[in-house]
N, C-alpha and C positions, 0 to 999 in steps of 0.2 A: 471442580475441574482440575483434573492434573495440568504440573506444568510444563507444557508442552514450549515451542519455542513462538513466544511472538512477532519473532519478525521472518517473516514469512520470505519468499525471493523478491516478495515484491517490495523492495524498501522505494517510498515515495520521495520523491522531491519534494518538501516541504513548501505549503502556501506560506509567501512572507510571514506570519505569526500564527504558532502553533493555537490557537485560538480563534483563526478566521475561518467564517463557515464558505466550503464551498459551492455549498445546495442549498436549495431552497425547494420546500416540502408545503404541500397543502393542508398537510396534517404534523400536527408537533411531532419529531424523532426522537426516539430514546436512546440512547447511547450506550450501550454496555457498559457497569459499574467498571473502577476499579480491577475490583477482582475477579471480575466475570468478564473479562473481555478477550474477545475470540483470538482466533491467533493470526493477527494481523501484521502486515509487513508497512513498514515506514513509507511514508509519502513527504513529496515536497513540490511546490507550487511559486516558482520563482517571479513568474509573470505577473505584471503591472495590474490592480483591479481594472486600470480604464483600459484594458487593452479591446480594439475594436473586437467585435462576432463575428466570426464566419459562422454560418449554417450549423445548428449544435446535430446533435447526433441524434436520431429520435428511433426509441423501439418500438417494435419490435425491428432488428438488423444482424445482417448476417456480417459475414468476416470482412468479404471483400469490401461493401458499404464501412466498414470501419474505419480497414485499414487507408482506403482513400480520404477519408474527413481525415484522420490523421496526419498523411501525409500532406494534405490542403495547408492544416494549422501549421504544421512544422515548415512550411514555405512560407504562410504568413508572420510566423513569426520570427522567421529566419534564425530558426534552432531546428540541428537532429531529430529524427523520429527516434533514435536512443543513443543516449551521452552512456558515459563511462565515467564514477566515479576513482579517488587516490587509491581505495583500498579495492578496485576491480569491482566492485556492484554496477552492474548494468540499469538501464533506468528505462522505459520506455515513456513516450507521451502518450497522455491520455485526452483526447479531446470533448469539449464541454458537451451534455448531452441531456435524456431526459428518457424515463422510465417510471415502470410502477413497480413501486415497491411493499412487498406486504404478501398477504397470501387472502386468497378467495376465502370468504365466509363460512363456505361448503367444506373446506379442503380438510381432509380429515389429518387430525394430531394439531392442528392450525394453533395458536399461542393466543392468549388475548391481548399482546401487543405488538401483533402482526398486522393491520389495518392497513387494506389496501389504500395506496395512496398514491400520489404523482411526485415522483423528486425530479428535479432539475440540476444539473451540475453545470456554474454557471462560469468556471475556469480550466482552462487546461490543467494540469500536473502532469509530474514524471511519478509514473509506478517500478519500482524495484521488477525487472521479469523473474529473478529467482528470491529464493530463499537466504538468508543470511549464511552464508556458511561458517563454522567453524574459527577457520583462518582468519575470516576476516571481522569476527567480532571481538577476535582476539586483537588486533593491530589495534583496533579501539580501544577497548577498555583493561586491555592488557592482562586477560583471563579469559579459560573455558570454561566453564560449568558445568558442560553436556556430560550425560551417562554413558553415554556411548565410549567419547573418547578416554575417558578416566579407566573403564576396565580394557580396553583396548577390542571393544565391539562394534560389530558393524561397519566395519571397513572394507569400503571401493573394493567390488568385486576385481577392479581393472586394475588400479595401483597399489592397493593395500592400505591407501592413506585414509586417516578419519578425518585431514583438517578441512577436505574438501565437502564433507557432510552438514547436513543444515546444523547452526547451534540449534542446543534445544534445555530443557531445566533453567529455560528465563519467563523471569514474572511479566506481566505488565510492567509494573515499577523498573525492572530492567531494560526493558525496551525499549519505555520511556527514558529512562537516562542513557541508552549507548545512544538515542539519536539525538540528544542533547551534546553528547561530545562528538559526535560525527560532525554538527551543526561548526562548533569549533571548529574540527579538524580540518571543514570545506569552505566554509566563509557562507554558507549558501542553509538555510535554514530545510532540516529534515524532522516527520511529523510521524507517527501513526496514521494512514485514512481515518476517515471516517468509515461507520457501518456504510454507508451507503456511496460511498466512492469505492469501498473494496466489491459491493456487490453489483453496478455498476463497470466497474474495471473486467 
């Protein structure tokens, strides 16, 4: 896989520890290695495990059925439906829900660890709405990477600017450690999703 940028717009509010699962699956989940992991945007999950249930979110569901469980939790929980992080990343919530994930039996190209199954998500998070941009992976870790910026391509049809364009030429191991200092930077722990809270989200 080239390396494309993992952190997607959607950087998440991390669940209290980068290690807490926040689904729960009928069938064991496999998690993209390492080096094989898609290109996913940070997540982070600030909220209490005992925090009471509102009515999770159950698919099949359209927008509007979304965006109102959403805004339910965000009144339960007496938080935004999206905060604003220091460095300007926006965050939406994402409320607790329940899907099938995997692909039909039948489905042609179908993977053999694609097994259809039931996931549950069994906490709120905040999902990053955009992509990391440029500028503000730089306020982070105090470098660009991307190809784009370095030959001076791909710039804002509208401004001309590259800082506003998603970073991109970060590994996994990169993305993992800018939300390790992000985590720093905010006091507030930030995560990669999971596969299945990105597909989900």
């Amino acid at each position: 896989m080239n390396r494309l940028s993992y952190l997607w717009i959607a950087l998440v509010l991390l669940c209290i520890s980068a290690c807490t699962r926040t689904e729960q699956s009928a069938a064991p989940e496999e998690y993209p290695a390492a080096d094989h992991a898609q290109d996913l945007p940070p997540a982070v999950s600030p909220f209490p495990p005992t925090e009471p249930m509102q009515p999770p979110l159950v698919a099949p569901f359209d927008s509007h059925q979304a965006k109102a469980l959403q805004k339910a939790w965000a009144d339960h929980l007496g938080t935004p439906v999206q905060i604003t992080d220091s460095v300007g990343m926006k965050f939406n919530l994402i409320p607790p829900g329940e899907f099938t994930m995997g692909s039909p039996d039948l489905e042609a190209d179908r993977g053999g660890d694609e097994t259809h199954h039931l996931v549950r998500i069994t906490k709120p998070f905040y999902l990053s709405a955009n992509e990391v941009t440029q500028v503000q992976y730089e306020q982070v870790v105090d470098k660009n990477p991307s190809y784009f910026s370095a030959l001076g391509k791909g710039k804002d049809r509208v401004s001309g600017d590259t800082s506003q364009l998603p970073v991109e030429q970060v590994s996994w191991s990169d993305a993992v450690a800018f939300c390790g200092k992000l985590s720093e930077r905010e006091g507030v722990e930030y995560r990669l999703p999971t596969e299945a809270e990105w597909e989900y989200a």
